[in-house]
N, C-alpha and C positions, 0 to 999 in steps of 0.2 A: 338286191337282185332285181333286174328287168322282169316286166311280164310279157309274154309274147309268142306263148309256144303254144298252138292248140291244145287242149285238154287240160290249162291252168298251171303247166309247168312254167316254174321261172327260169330266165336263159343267167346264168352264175357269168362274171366278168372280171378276166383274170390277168393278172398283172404278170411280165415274164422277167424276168433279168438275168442276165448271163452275158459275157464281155465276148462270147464267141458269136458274129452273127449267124453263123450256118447253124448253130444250136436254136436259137432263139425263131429263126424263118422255120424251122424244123416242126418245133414244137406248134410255132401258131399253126403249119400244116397243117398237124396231126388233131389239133384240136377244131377247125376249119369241117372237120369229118363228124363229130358230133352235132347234134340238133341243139344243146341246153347249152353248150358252153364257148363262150367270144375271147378275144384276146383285144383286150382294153389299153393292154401300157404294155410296150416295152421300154428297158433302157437295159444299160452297157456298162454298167459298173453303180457300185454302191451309191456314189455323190448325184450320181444322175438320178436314179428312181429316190433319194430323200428327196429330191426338189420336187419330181414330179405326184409324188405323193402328198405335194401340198395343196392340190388341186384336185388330181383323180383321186377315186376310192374305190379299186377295184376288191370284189368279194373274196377273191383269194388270190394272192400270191406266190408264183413257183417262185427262187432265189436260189442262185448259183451259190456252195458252201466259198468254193475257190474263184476268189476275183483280185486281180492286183488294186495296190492301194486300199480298197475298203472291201474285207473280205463278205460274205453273206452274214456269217454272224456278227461281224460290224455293224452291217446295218442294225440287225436284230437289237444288239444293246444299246444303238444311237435312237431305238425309235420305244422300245419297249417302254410300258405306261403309258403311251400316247395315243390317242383315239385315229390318229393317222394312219398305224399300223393296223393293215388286213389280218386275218386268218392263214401263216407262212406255213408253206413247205418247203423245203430246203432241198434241194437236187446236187447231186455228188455222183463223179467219176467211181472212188473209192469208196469199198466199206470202212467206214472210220466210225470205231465206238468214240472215240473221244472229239468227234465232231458233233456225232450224235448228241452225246451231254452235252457240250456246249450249245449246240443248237437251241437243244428243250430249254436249260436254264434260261437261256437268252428271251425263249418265249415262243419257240418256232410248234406248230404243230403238228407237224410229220416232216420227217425223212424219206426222201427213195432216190435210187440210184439211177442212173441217167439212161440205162438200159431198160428201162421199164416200157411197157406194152401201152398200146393205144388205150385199149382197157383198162387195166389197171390205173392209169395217170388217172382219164377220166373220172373213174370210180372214189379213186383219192381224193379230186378238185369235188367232188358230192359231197362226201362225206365233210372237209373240213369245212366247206360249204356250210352244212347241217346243224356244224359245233362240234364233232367229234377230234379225236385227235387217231392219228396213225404213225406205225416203224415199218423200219424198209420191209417188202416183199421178203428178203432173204432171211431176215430174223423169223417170220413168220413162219415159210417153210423148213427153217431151222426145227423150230418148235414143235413143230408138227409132227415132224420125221422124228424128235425124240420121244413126243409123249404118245405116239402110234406103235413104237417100239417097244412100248413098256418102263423104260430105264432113262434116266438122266443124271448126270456127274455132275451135279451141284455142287462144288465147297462150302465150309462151314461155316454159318454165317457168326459174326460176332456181333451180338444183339443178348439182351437181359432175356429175351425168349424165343428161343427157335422156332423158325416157321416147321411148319410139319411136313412131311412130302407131297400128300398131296395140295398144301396151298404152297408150294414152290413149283408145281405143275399150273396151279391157277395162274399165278403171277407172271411165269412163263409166257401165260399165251394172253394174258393181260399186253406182255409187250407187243405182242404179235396185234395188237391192234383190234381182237375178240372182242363182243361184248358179254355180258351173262348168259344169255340164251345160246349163242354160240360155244362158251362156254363149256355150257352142261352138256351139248352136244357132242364133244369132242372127248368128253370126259364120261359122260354118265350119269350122275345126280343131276338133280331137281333144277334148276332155276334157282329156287326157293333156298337149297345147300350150297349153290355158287355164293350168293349174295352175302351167306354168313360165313363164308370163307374168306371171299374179297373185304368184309369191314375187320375180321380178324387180321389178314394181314397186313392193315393200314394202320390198326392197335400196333399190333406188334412194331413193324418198321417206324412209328411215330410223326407216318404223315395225314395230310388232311385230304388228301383224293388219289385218281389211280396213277398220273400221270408222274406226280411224283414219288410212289409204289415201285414204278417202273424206275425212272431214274435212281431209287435208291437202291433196289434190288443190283441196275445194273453197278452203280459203284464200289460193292460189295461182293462181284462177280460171281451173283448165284443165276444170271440169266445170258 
């Protein structure tokens, strides 16, 4: 990332792709209105931004999921392991869980829908900036709305040991893109009780971080 902003902020330089131009002039608009964040690359389809990524290196990547010929997640599995590849978010018309998972597998690290807020994006292009990873806005307010109501209709997982309820509330808002602090917050307990619930439920589902917590949670349809 550039330095350049009064008060020791760096300006984040973000690569756009998407085969529609009025999306992509759109977007740099929108992002044009922020102080911290430039728009570096565009291209118009998958083949275009592999070339151009052999050159530029922008800090994050928005990518269109649907493009003809090389879809987004195309790209993602044509570049994935390779140092070329930025920090991806994947932007979609559609809510698609199973774009979703292919996404993550592929290596993306957030989703959001195309209708997303100036804020929001921006907030998004931070964070994955950061090294965080994020899910669409919708799944988040999803989760929210169920674990503010008390109740959630999780089905049964099939696992050697069942998650308990309240760490399929954690996991929940694990997708939701929460950290631990946020968390406890939403929830109640400690910081200190989130953290022993998040590595219980990485025992149990038999992964090594959250990201694929999430993914497995979601292929198991308890999120």
């Amino acid at each position: 990332m550039d330095q350049g902003i009064p008060g020791g902020r760096s300006v984040i330089r973000v690569g756009v792709v998407d085969d529609q131009a009025l999306v992509r002039s759109g977007v740099r608009g929108l992002l044009e209105l922020t102080s911290d964040i430039q728009v570096m690359l565009e291209a118009a389809d998958g083949a275009e931004v592999l070339e151009r990524l052999t050159v530029a290196r922008p800090d994050v990547l928005l990518l269109d999921v649907r493009m003809p010929g090389m879809s987004g997640i195309d790209v993602l599995r044509a570049l994935n392991g390779r140092e070329c590849l930025p920090p991806t978010i994947l932007l979609t018309t559609f809510d698609d869980d199973e774009a979703l998972l292919a996404g993550m597998r592929a290596g993306a690290r957030g989703f959001l829908l195309k209708d997303i807020s100036l804020e929001r994006l921006a907030e998004a292009i931070r964070r994955v900036a950061a090294g965080e990873t994020l899910f669409r806005p919708a799944l988040t307010e999803r989760v929210l709305e169920g674990v503010r109501g008390g109740a959630a209709d999780f089905p049964a997982l099939d696992l050697p040991e069942r998650l308990t309820g309240r760490e399929l509330e954690v996991l929940a808002l694990m997708a939701g893109g929460f950290n631990n602090r946020e968390i406890a917050d939403a929830l109640g307990p400690s910081e200190g009780t989130i953290k022993n619930h998040v590595s219980s439920i990485l025992s149990k589902l038999g992964v090594r971080d959250r990201v694929r917590a999430v993914l497995r949670g979601l292929e198991l349809g308890c999120i």
